[in-house]
C-alpha atoms as a printed R data frame, in Angstrom:
    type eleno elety resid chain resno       x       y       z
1   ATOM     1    CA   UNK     A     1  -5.512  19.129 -11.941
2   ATOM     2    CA   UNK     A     2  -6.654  15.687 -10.839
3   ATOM     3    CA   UNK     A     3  -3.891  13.659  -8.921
4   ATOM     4    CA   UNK     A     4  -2.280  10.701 -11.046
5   ATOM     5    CA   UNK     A     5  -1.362   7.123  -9.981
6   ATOM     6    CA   UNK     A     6   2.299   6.746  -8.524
7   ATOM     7    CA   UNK     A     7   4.379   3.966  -8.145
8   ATOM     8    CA   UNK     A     8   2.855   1.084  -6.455
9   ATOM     9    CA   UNK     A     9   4.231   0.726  -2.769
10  ATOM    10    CA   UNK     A    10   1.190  -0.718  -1.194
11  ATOM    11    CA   UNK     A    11  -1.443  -3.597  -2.631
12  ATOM    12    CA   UNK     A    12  -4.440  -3.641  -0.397
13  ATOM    13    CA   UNK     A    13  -6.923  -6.703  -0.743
14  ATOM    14    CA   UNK     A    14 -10.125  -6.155   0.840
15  ATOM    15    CA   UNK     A    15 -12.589  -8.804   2.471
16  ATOM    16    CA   UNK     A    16 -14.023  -9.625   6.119
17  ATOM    17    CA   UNK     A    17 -11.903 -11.193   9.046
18  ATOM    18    CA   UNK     A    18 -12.619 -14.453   9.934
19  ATOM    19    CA   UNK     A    19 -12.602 -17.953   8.283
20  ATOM    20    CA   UNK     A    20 -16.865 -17.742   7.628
21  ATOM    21    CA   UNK     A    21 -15.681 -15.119   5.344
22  ATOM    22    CA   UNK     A    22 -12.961 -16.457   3.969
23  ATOM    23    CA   UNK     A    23 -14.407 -18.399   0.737
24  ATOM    24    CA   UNK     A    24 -17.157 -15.639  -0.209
25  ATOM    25    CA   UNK     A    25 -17.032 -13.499  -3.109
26  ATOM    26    CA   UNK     A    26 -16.506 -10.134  -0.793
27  ATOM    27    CA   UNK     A    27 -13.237 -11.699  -0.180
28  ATOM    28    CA   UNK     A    28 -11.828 -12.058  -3.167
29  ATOM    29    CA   UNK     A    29  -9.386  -8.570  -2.567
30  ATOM    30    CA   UNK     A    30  -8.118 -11.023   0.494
31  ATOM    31    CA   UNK     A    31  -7.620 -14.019  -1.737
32  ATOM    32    CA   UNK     A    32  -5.673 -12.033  -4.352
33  ATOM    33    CA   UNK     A    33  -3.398 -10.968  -1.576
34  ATOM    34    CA   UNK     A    34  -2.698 -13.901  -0.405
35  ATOM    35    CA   UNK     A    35  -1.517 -15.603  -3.746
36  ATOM    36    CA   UNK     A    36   0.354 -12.747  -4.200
37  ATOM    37    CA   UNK     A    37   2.280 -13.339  -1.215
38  ATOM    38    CA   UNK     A    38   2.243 -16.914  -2.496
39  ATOM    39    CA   UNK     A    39   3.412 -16.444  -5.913
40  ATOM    40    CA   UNK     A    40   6.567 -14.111  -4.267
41  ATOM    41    CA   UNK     A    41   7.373 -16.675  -1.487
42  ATOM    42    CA   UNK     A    42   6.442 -14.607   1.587
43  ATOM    43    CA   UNK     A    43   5.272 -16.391   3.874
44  ATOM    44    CA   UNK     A    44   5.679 -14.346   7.142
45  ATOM    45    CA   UNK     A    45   2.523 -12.339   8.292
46  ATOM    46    CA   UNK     A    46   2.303  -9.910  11.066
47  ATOM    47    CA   UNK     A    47  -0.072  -7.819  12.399
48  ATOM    48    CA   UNK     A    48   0.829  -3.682  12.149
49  ATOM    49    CA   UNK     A    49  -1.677  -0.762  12.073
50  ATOM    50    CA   UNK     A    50  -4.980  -3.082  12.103
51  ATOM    51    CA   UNK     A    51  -4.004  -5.328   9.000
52  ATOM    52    CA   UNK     A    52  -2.387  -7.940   8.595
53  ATOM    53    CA   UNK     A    53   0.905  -6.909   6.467
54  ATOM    54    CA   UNK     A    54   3.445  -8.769   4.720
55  ATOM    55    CA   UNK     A    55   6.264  -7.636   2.751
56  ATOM    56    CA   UNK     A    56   6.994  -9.455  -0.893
57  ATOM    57    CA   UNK     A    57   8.739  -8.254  -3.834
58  ATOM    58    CA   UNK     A    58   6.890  -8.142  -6.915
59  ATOM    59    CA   UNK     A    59   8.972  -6.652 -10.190
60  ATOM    60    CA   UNK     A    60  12.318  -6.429  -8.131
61  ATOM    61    CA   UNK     A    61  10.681  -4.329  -5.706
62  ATOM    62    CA   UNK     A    62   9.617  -4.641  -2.196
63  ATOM    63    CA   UNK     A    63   5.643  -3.873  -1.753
64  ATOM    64    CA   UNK     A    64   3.624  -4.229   0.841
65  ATOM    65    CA   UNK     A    65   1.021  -6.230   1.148
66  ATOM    66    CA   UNK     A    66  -2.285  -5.655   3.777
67  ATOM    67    CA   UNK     A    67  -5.459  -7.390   4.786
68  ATOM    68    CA   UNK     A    68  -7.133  -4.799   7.124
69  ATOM    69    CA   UNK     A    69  -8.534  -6.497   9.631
70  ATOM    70    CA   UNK     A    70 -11.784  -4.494  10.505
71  ATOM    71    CA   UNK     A    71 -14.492  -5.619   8.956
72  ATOM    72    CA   UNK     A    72 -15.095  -4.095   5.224
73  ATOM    73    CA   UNK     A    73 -17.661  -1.186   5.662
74  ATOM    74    CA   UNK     A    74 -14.523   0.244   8.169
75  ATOM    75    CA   UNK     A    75 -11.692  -0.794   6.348
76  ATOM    76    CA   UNK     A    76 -10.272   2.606   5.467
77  ATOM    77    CA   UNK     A    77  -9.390   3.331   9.318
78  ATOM    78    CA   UNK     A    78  -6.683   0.637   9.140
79  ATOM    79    CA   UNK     A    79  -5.600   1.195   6.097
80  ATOM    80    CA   UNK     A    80  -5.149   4.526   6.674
81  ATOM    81    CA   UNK     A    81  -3.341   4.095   9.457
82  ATOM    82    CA   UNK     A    82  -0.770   1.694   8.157
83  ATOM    83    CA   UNK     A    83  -0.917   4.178   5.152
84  ATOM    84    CA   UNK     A    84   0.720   6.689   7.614
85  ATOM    85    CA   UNK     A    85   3.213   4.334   9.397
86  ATOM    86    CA   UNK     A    86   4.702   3.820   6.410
87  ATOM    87    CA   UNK     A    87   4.771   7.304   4.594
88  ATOM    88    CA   UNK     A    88   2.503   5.724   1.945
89  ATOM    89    CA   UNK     A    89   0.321   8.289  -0.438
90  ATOM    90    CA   UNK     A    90  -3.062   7.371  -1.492
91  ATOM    91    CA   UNK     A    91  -1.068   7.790  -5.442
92  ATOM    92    CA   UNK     A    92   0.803   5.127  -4.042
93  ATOM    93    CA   UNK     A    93  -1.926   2.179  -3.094
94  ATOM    94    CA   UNK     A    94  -3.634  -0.415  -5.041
95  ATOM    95    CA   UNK     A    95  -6.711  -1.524  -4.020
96  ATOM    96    CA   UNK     A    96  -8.061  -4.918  -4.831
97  ATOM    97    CA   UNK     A    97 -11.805  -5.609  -4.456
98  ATOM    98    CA   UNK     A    98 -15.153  -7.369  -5.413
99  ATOM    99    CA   UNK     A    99 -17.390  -5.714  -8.202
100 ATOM   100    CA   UNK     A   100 -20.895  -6.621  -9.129
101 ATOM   101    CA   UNK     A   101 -20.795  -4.213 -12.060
102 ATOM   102    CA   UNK     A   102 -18.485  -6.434 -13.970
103 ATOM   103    CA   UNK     A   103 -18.914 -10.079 -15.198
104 ATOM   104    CA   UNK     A   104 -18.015 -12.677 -13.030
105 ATOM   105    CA   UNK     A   105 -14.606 -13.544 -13.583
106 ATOM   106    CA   UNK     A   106 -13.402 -10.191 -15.327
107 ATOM   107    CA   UNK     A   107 -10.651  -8.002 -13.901
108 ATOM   108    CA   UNK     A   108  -9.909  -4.542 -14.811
109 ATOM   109    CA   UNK     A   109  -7.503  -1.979 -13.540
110 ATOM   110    CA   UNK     A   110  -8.726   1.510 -12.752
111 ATOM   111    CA   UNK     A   111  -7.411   4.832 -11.484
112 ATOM   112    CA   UNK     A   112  -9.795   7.153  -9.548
113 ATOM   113    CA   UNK     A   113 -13.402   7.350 -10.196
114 ATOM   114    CA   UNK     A   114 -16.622   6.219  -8.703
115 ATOM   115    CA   UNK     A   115 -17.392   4.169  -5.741
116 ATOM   116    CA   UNK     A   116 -20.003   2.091  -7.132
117 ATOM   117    CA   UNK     A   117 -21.720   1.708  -4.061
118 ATOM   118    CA   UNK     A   118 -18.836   0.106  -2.507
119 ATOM   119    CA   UNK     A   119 -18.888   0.092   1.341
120 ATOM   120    CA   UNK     A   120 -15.146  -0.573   1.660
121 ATOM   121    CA   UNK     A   121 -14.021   1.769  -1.241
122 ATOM   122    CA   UNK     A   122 -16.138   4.618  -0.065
123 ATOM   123    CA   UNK     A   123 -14.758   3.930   4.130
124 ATOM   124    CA   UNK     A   124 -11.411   4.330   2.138
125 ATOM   125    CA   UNK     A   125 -12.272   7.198  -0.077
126 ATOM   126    CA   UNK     A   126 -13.803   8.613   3.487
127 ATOM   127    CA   UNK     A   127 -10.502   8.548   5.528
128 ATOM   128    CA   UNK     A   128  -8.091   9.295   2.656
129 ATOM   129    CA   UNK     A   129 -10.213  11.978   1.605
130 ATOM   130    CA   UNK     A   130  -9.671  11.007  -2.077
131 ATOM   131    CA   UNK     A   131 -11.163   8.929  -4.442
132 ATOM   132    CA   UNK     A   132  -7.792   8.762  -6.155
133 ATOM   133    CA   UNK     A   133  -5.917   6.023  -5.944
134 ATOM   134    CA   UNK     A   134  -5.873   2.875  -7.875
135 ATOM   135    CA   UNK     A   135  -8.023  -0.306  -7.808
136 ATOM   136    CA   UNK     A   136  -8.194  -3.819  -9.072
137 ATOM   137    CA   UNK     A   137 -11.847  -4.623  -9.786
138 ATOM   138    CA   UNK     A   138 -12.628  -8.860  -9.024
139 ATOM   139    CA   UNK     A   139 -15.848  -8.975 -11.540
140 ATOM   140    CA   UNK     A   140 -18.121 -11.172  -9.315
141 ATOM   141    CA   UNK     A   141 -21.377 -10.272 -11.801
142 ATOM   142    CA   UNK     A   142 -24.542  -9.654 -10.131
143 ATOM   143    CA   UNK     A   143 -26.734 -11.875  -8.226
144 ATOM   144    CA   UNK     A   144 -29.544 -14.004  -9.397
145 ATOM   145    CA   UNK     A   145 -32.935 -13.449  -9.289
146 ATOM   146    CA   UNK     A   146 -34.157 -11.303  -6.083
147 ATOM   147    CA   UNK     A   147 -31.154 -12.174  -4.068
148 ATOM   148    CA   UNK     A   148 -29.919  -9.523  -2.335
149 ATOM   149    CA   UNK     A   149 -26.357  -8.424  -3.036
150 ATOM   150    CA   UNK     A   150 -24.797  -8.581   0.822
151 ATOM   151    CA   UNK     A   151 -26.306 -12.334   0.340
152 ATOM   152    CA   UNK     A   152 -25.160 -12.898  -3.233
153 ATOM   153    CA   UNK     A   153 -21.070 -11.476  -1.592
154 ATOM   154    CA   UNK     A   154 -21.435 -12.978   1.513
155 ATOM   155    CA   UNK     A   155 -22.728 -16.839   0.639
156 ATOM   156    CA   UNK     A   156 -19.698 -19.775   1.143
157 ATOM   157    CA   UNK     A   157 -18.627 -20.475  -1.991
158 ATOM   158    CA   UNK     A   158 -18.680 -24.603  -2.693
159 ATOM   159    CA   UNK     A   159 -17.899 -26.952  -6.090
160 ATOM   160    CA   UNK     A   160 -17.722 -25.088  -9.261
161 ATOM   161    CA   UNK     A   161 -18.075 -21.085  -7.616
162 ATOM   162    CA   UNK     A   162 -15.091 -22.120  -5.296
163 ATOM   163    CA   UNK     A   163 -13.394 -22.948  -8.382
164 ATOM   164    CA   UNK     A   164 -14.179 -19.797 -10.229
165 ATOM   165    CA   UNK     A   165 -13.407 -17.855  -7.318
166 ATOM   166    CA   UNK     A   166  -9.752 -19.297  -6.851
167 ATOM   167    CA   UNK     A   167  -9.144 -18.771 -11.052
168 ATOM   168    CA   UNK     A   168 -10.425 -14.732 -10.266
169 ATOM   169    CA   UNK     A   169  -7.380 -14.643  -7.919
170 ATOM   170    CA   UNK     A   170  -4.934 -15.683  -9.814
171 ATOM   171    CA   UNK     A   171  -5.818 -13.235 -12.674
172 ATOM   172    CA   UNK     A   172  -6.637 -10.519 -10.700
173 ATOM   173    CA   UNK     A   173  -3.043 -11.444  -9.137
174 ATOM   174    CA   UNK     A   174  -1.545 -11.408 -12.770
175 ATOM   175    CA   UNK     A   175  -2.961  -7.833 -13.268
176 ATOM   176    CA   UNK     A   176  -2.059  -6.677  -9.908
177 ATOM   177    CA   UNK     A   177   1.889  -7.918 -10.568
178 ATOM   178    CA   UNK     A   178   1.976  -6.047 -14.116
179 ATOM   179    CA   UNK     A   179   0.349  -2.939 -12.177
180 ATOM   180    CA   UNK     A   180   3.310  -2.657  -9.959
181 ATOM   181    CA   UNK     A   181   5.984  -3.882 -12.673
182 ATOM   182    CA   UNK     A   182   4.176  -1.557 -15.040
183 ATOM   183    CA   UNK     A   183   2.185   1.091 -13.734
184 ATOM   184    CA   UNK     A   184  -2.076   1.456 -14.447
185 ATOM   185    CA   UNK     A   185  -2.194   0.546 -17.834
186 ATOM   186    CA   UNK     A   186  -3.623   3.530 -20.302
187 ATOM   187    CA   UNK     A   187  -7.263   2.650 -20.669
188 ATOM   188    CA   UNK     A   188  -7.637   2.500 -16.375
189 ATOM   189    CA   UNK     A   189  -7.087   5.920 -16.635
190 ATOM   190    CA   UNK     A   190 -10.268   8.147 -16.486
């Protein structure tokens, strides 16, 4: 019997330290974070356990919030280890990243599963020793042409992507608020 999602404690944005990274589609788990924190009025940051973690309460309940601060391919270590501090089971974590395999600007909720190819979800999957645990997927579509994809994540986003980019976080922080008011809706179940 597979393991099945818990209530969220812990909302997990991934992305690269560093403000060259900070307005390219890899950090788009980073920018959801942050509105999040935003949209609850937490403004007070501190570093714990590798991430940066702030506490906000989403749904009339405090969650944390992390940024880990390694960059993604190693991102599990401190999220593990924060995951431990704080008595945290992987049931218990939502993890918000950047997908090529959906259309840019699409979010979906999803419990478990594949890895996709996904450096940062597979150093998770690696130091959790589970693939289960749930995720909010930032559609950022594939790249154009013969690009490469660690071009296509990592390029500075200017003028219109920019502007895409910031509407992806605020949806994919409207789905991560009604996961942890709601729980992973039905069809994000495998």
């Amino acid at each position: 019997m597979s393991a099945r999602p818990k209530e969220i404690r812990l909302v997990c944005g991934l992305g690269n330290p560093g403000p060259e990274y900070e307005r390219t589609r890899h950090n788009i788990g980073f920018a959801t974070v942050d509105v999040l924190a935003e949209r609850a009025g937490t403004r007070y940051w501190k570093s714990e356990a590798g991430c940066m973690v702030a506490r906000a309460l989403i749904g009339g309940r405090e969650v944390i919030l992390a940024k880990p601060q390694d960059f993604m391919n190693t991102s599990g270590g401190p999220l593990s280890k924060l995951m431990r501090q704080e008595h945290v089971t992987p049931a218990e974590i939502l993890v918000v990243h950047d997908e090529v395999d959906l259309p840019a600007g699409e979010v979906r909720a999803k419990w478990g599963g594949g890895l996709n190819a996904h450096n940062g979800l597979r150093s998770i999957a690696n130091k959790l020793g589970t693939r289960d645990f749930s995720r909010v997927r930032c559609g950022i579509g594939r790249p154009p042409g013969k690009m490469q994809v660690a071009d296509y994540v990592l390029r500075e986003l200017k003028g219109g992507f920019l502007d895409e980019f910031l509407i992806l976080a605020q949806d994919a922080t409207s789905l991560c608020e009604q996961v942890v008011r709601d729980g992973m809706p039905a069809d994000a179940l495998r």
